[in-house]
C-alpha positions in Angstrom: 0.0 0.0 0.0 2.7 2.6 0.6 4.1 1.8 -2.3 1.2 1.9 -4.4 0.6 5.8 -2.4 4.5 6.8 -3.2 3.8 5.8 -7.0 0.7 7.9 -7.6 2.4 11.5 -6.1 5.7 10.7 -8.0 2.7 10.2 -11.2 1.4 13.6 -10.2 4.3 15.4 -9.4 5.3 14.3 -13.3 2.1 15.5 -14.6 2.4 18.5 -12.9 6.3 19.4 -13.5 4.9 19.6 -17.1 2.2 22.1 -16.5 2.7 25.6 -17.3 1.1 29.1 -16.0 -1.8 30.7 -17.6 -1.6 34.2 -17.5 -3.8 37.6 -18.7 -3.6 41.2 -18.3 -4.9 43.9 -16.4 -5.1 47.0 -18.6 -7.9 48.8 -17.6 -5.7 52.4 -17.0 -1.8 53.6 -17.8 -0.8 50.3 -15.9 -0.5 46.7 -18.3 -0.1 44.5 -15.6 0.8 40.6 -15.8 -1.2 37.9 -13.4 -0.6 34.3 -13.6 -2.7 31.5 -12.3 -0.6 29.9 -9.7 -0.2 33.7 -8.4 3.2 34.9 -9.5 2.9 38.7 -10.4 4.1 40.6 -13.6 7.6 38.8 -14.7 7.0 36.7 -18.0 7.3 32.6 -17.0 8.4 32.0 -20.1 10.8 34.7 -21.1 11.3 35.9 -17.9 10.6 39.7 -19.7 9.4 42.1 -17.0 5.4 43.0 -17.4 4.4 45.7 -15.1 4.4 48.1 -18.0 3.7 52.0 -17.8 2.1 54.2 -20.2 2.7 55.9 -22.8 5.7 54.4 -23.6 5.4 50.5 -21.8 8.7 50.7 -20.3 8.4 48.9 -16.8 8.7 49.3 -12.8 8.5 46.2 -12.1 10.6 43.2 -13.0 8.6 40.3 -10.7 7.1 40.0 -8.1 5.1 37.3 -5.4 3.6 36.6 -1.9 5.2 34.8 0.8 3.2 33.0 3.7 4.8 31.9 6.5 3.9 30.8 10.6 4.5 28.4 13.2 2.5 25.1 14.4 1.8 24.2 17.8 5.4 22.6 17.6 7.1 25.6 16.6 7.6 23.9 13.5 8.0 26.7 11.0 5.4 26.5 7.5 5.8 28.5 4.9 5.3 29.2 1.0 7.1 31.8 -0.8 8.3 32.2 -4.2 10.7 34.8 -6.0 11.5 34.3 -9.7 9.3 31.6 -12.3 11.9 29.3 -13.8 10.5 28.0 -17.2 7.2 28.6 -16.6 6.9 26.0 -14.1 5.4 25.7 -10.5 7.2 26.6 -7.5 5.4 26.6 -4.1 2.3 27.6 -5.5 0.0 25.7 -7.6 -3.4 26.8 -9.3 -6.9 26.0 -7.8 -8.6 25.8 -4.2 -7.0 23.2 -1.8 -8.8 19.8 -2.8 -8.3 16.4 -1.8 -5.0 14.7 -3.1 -6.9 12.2 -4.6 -8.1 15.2 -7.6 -4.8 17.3 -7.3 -3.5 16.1 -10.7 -6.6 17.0 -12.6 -7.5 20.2 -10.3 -4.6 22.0 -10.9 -5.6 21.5 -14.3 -8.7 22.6 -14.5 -7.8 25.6 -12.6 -4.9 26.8 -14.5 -6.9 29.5 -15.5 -7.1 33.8 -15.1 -10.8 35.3 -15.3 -10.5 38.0 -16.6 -13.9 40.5 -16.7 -15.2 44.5 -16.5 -17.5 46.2 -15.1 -19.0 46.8 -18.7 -19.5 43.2 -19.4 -21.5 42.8 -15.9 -23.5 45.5 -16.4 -24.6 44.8 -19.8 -25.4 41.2 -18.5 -27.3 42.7 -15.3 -29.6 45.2 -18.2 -29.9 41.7 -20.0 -31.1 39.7 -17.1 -33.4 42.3 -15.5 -34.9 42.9 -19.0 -35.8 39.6 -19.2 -37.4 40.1 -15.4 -39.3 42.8 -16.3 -43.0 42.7 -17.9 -43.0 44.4 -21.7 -38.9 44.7 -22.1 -38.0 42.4 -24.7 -34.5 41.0 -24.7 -31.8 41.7 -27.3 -31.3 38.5 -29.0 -28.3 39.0 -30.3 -26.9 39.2 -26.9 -24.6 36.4 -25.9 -23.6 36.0 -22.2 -19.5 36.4 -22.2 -17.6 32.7 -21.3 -15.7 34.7 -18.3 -19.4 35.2 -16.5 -20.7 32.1 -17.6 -17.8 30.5 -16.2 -17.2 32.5 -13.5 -15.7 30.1 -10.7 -18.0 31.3 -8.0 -18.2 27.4 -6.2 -15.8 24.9 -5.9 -16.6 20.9 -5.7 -17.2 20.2 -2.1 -17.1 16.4 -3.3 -13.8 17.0 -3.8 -12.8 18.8 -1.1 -13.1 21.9 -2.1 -15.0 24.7 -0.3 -18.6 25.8 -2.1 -17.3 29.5 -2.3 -14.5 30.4 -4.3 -14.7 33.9 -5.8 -17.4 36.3 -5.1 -20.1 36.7 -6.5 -23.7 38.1 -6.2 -26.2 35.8 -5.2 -29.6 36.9 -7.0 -31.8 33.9 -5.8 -29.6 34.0 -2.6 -29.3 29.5 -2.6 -25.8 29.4 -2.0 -25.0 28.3 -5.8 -23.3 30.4 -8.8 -25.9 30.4 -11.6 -26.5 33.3 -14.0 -29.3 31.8 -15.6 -30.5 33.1 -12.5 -28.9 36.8 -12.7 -25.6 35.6 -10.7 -23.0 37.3 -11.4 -19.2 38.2 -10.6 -18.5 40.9 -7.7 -15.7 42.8 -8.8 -14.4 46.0 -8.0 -13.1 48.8 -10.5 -13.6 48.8 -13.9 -11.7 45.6 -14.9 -10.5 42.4 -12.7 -8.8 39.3 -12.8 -9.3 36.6 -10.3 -7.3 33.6 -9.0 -7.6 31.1 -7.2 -4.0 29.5 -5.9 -2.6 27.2 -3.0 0.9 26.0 -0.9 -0.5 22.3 -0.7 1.9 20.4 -2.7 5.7 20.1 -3.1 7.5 23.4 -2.2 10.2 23.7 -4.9 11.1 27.1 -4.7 11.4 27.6 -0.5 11.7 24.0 0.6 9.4 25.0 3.3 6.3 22.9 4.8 3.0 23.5 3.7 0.9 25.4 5.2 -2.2 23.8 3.5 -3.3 27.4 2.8 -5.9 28.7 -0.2 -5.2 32.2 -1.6 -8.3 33.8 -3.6 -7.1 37.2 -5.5 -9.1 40.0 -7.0 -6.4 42.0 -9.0 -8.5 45.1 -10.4 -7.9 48.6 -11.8 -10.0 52.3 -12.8 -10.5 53.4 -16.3 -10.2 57.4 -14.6 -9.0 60.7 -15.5 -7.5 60.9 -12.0 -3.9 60.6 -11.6 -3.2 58.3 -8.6 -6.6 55.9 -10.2 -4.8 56.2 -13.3 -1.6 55.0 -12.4 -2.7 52.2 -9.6 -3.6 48.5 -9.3 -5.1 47.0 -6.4 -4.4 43.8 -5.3 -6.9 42.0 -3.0 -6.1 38.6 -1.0 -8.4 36.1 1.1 -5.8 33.6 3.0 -8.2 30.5 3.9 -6.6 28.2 6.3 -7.6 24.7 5.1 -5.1 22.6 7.9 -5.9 21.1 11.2 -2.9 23.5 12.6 -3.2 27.0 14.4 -0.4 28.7 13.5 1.2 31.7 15.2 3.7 34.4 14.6 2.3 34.7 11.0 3.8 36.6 8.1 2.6 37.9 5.0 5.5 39.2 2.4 5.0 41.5 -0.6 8.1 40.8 -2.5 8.7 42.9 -5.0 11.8 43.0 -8.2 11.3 46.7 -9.2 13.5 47.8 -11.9 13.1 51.4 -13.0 13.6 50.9 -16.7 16.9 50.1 -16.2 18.2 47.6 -13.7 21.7 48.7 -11.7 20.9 52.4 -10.7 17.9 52.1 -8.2 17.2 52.9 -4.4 14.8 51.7 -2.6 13.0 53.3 0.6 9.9 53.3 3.0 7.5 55.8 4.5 6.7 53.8 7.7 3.4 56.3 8.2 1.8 56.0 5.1 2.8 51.7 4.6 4.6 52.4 1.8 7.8 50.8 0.3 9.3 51.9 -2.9 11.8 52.1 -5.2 13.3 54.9 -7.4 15.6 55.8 -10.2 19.0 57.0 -7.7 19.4 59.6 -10.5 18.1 61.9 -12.6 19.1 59.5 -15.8 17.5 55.7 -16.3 20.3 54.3 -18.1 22.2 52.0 -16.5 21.5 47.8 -16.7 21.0 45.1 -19.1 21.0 45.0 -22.4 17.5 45.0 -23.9 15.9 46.7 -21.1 14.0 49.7 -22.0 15.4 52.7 -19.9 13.8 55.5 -19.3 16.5 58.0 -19.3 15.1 61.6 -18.2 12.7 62.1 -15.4 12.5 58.0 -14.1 9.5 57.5 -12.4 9.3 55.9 -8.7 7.6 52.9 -8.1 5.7 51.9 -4.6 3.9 49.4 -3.2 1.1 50.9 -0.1 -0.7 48.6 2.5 -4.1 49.4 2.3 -5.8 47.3 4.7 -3.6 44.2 6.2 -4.5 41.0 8.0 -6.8 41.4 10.8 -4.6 41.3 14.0 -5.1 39.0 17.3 -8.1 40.1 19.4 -7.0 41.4 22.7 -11.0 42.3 23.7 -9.5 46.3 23.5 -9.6 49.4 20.9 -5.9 49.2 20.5 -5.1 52.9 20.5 -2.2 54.2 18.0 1.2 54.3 19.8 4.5 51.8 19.5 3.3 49.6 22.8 2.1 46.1 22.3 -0.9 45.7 19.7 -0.5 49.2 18.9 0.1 50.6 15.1 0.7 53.8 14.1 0.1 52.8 10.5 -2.6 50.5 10.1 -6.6 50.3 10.0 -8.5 50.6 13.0 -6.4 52.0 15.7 -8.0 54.4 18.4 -10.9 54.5 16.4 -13.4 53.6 19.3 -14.0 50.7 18.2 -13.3 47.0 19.9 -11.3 44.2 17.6 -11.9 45.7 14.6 -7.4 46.6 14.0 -5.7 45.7 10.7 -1.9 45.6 10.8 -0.4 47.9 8.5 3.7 47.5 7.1 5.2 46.0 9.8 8.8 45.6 8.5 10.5 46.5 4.9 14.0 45.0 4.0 16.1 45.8 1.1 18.5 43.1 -0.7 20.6 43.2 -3.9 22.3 40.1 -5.9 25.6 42.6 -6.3 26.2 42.8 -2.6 27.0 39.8 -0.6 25.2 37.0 -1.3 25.5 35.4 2.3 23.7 38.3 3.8 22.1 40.3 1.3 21.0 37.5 -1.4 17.5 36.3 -3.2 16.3 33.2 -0.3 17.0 30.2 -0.9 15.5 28.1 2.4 12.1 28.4 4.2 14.4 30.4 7.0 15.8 32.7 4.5 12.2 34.0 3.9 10.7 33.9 7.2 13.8 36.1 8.4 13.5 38.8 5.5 9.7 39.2 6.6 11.3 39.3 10.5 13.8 42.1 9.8 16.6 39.9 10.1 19.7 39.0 7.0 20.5 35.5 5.9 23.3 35.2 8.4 20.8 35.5 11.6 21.2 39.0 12.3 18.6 41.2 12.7 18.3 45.0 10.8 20.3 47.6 12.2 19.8 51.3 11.3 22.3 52.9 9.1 24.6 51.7 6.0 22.8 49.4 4.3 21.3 47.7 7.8 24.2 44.9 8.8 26.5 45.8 11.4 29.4 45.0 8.8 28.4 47.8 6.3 29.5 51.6 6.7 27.5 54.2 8.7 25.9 51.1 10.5 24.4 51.9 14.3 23.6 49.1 17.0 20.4 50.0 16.8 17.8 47.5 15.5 15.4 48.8 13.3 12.4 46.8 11.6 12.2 49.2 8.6 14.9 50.3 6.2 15.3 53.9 4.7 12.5 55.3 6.7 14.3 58.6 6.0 12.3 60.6 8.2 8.8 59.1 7.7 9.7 57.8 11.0 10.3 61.0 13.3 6.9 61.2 14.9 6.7 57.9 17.0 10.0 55.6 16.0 8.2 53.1 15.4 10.3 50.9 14.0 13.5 51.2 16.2 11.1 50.9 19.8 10.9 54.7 20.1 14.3 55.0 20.0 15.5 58.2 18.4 18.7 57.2 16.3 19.9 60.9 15.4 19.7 61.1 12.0 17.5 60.3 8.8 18.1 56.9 7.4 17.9 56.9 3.4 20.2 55.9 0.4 21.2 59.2 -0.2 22.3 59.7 3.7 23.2 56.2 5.2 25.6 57.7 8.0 23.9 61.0 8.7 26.7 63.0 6.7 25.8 62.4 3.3 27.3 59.2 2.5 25.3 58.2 -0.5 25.1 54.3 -0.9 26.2 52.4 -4.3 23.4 52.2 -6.6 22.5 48.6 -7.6 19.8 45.8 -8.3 17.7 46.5 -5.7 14.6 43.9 -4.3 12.4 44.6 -1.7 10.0 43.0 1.0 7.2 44.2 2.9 5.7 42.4 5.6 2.5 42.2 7.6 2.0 40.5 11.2 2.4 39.1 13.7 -0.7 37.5 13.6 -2.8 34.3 14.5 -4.7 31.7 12.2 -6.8 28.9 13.4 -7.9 26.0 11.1 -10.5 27.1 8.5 -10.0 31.0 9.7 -10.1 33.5 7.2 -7.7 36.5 6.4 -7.6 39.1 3.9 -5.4 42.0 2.9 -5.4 44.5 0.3 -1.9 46.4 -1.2 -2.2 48.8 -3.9 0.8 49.3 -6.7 1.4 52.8 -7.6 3.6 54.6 -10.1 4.2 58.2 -10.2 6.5 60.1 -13.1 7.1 63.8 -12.5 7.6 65.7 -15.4 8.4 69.1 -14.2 11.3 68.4 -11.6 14.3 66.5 -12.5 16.5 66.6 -9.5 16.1 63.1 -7.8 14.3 61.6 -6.2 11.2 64.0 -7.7 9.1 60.7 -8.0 9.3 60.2 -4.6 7.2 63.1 -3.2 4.4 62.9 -6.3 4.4 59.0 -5.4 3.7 60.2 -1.5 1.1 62.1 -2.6 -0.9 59.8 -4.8 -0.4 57.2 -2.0 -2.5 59.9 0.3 -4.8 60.1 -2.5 -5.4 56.2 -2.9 -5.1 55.7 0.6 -7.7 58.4 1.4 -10.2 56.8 -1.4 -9.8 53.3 -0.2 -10.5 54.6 3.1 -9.7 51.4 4.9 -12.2 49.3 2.5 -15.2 50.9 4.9 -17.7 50.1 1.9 -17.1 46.5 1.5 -19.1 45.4 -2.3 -17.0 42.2 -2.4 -16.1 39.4 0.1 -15.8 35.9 0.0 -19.0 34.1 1.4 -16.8 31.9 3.5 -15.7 35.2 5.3 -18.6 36.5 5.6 -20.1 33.5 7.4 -17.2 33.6 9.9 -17.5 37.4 10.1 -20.7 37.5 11.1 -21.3 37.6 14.7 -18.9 40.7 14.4 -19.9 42.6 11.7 -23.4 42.0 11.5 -24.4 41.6 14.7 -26.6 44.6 14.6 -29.8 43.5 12.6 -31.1 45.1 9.4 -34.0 45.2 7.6 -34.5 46.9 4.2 -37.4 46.3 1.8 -38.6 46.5 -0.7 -35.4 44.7 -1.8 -35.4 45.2 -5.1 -37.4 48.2 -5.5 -38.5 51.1 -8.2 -37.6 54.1 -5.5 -38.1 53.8 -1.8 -36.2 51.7 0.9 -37.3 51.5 4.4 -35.0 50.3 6.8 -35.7 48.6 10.2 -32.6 48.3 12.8 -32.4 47.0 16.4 -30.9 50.5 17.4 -31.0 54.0 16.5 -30.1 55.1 13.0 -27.6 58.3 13.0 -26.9 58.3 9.1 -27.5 56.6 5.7 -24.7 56.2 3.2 -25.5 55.4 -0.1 -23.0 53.9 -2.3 -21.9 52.5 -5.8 -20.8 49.0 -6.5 -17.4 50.5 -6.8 -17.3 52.0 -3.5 -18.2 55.8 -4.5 -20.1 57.7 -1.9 -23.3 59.1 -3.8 -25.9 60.4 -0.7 -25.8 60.9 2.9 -29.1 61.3 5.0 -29.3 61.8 8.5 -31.5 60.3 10.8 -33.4 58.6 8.5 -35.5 55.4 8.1 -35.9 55.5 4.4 -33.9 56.6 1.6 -35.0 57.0 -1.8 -33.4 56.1 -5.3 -35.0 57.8 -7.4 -32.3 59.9 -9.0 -30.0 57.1 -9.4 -30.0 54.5 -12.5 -30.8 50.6 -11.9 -28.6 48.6 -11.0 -26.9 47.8 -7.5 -26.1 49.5 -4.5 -24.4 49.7 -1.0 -26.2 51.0 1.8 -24.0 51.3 4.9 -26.5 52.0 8.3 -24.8 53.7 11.1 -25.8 53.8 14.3 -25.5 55.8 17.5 -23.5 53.4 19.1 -20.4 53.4 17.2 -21.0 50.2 14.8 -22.9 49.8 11.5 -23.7 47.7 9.0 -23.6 47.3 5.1 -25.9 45.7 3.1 -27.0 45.3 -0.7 -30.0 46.9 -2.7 -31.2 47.0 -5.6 -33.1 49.3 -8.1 -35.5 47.3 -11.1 
């Protein structure tokens, strides 16, 4: 019998060395942006060609990039999944589909070697269809076909197979639990155009050599067609983590690592604005043109290139409203904090580390264990030793303190708290241009970067998601570097301030919201008629202090205070977000629509 068992996962592992990603594009603004199924982000599988291009001229910011996972079992047995660079095409730690039995691994990750790739336009026109056909006296245009990507949408998984019913979101119309647009089902996305993925760590980890963590990542990658700058030149990337073991792991990590080449590849910085969760990288000079041969540069004005936290894993409950501060379970850049409200904190950028391939490779190269990676996202090098502000953060480089830091090149994004050296104040600001605090300027090189979010806790089946947000400013008008860096701050506080903590929530996955429940929805609402022509009344176990009326994609259209009803009568069919705060601090969001 064991033999027969080691025989069929050698079969499988064969199939699957053989398998290749699947990949599509997000290009819904000035961003083209690669997404493959298994989850690897932007570099070219194949080629290995970058393909995180910018407009108008598709040079790139971003070589590759990928998510690292990582915690500890009751044994203090370290899991973890993380990938950096696709070799051939082929998987590493991740493969594509939900976690499934074994017995259906080699034809699931098959099946769900797959991108979905839809807009807002192509719902909408299938929503006008639908209701039409609802609707006494409108006649159906019969030339209409329903596009494959909603037909196919993959909004339930095989639970015979040991998958879970809910995979990507979706709007329920007949509210039975089961994806069906012959009953008006549809996808929930958010933005003008998405792609979703559905990925997992439970199979051989060939790139880390870590253990599994038996985890299911669900990812909503979507963008704005807008006139707006920071819209324009932003992608947002949206995880669920679903823990599908028997294990509760602790000291959880998330990483965002991140190749970003400026055009060029051996004249960047990188840096971090600990406030505002943001890590970046940026042309060191006012000329791209220094790297490889065949890589577009963009010689005058470089753009910068960041990467924001937008909302991060939900962190341990303590039974407190953790105010903001540098004390334990306190933030002073995440979601949440000193807002009043009980349990309801999200952990912003909790560490960034910079590494290059043309420094020393013992301490400062790619990972190439499980360690390697859970370190990086822990502030510490390859050798064991943790981050140190100054130099380039190892007590062996130049300008180095003995003070250990969790972020590097804070500059002086840090001043107001020290968070990340324990409120320490170490007597200078830390960036490239400035490593000792007289203007020592460090070598350029081929930067990488992670960012990292946790410590936090996840139980079996226990549910997490995160959102990050790519973002890529060019200024035109000033040329002495870094003058990306402030525009890119800037459209950070714009995307930051429109996100607004994802407060209007018009997607989720049905398995959180299940497990959410008792928290968020434990104040009772009532609206009805649901759908209706122009009226909704609303009926609440406590006192109503506001209405807030939104769109699918999260834009505030009316505001009514102290109100039981609210009327949409100005507004066009279609679907809404009604968000019911109360007096006591807490509300409640729920879905209506207009026929």
């Amino acid at each position: 019998m064991k033999k027969t068992f080691t025989i069929y996962f050698v079969l499988i592992n064969l199939i699957m060395s053989a398998q290749s990603y699947v990949y599509d594009y997000l290009d819904a603004n000035n961003i083209k942006a690669r997404f493959q199924s298994a989850g690897l982000l932007f570099s070219d599988p194949y080629t290995s060609s970058p393909s995180y291009q910018v407009s108008p001229n598709n040079q790139h910011t971003i070589y590759a990039g990928n998510l690292w996972i990582g915690g500890l079992d009751g044994n203090g047995q370290l899991h973890l999944a993380g990938e950096t660079y696709s070799i051939g095409g082929q998987w590493g730690d991740f493969y594509p589909g939900p976690v499934s039995n074994a017995s259906v691994y080699a034809t699931s990750h098959f099946d769900w070697n797959y991108v979905w790739k839809v807009t807002k336009v192509e719902i909408d026109e299938f929503v006008d269809w639908y209701d039409c056909g609802q609707t006494p006296g409108c006649i159906q245009n019969p030339n209409y076909i329903i596009p494959s990507v909603i037909t196919n949408w993959p909004g339930n998984g095989a639970p015979w197979s040991g998958q879970n019913q809910y995979i990507a979101p979706f709007f329920d119309v007949d509210q039975n639990g089961i994806y069906d647009p012959n009953n008006g089902d549809h996808p929930c996305i958010k933005g003008d155009m998405a792609v979703f993925t559905v990925f997992n760590d439970d199979f051989n980890h060939l790139s880390s050599g870590g253990d599994s963590l038996r985890m299911e990542i669900r990812a909503l990658h979507y963008a704005y067609n807008s006139t707006d700058s920071a819209l324009a030149n932003t992608i947002f990337s949206e995880y669920t983590l679903v823990n599908f073991s028997n294990e509760t792991y602790t000291d959880m990590n998330i990483g965002i690592w991140l190749d970003m080449d400026i055009g060029c590849t051996e004249d960047d910085y990188t840096g971090c604005d600990v406030e505002r969760s943001l890590a970046y990288t940026n042309n060191a000079d006012s000329v791209d043109n220094q790297g490889s041969v065949g890589i577009p540069c963009f010689a005058n004005r470089p753009p910068a290139q960041g990467v924001v936290v937008l909302r991060g894993p939900k962190q341990d409950s303590d039974n407190m409203d953790n105010p903001i501060g540098i004390g334990p379970n306190e933030s002073i850049n995440g979601c949440g904090y000193g807002d009043g409200i009980i349990d309801n904190e999200r952990i912003g950028m909790s560490g960034f580390m910079s590494f290059d391939r043309t420094l020393n490779a013992l301490i400062f190269g790619d990972p190439s264990s499980a360690i390697d990676y859970h370190n990086y996202m822990n502030s510490i090098w390859r050798d064991g030793s943790h981050l140190v502000y100054g130099g380039f953060g190892h007590a062996s480089s130049t300008g180095a303190t003995t003070i250990q830091a969790n972020y590097m090149f804070p500059d002086s994004s840090d001043n107001n708290y020290f968070f990340g050296t324990n409120g320490v104040d170490p007597g200078f600001d830390w960036s490239e241009y400035d490593v000792t605090g007289t203007g020592l300027a460090n070598p350029t090189g081929d930067r990488r970067l992670v960012m990292s979010m946790g410590p936090f806790t996840m139980e079996p089946l226990s549910v997490q998601e995160f959102t990050v947000a790519h973002i890529t400013a060019r200024n035109y008008v000033d040329n002495t570097p870094p003058s990306s860096v402030p525009l890119l701050k800037s459209y950070t506080d714009d995307i930051i301030n429109f996100y607004a903590c994802d407060s209007v929530r018009a997607c989720t996955s049905q398995l959180l919201a299940v497990n959410e429940n008792t928290i968020q929805n434990e104040i009772n609402v009532a609206v009805y008629p649901n759908p209706t022509k122009d009226i909704v009344n609303i009926n609440a176990d406590f006192k109503i202090e506001s209405l807030e009326l939104y769109s699918i994609a999260g834009q505030k259209l009316m505001v009514t205070q102290a109100a039981s009803t609210i009327s949409l009568s100005d507004f066009p069919k279609g679907f809404y977000l009604l968000k019911v705060l109360f007096e006591n601090g807490k509300s409640n969001t729920v879905r209506v629509v207009k026929k």
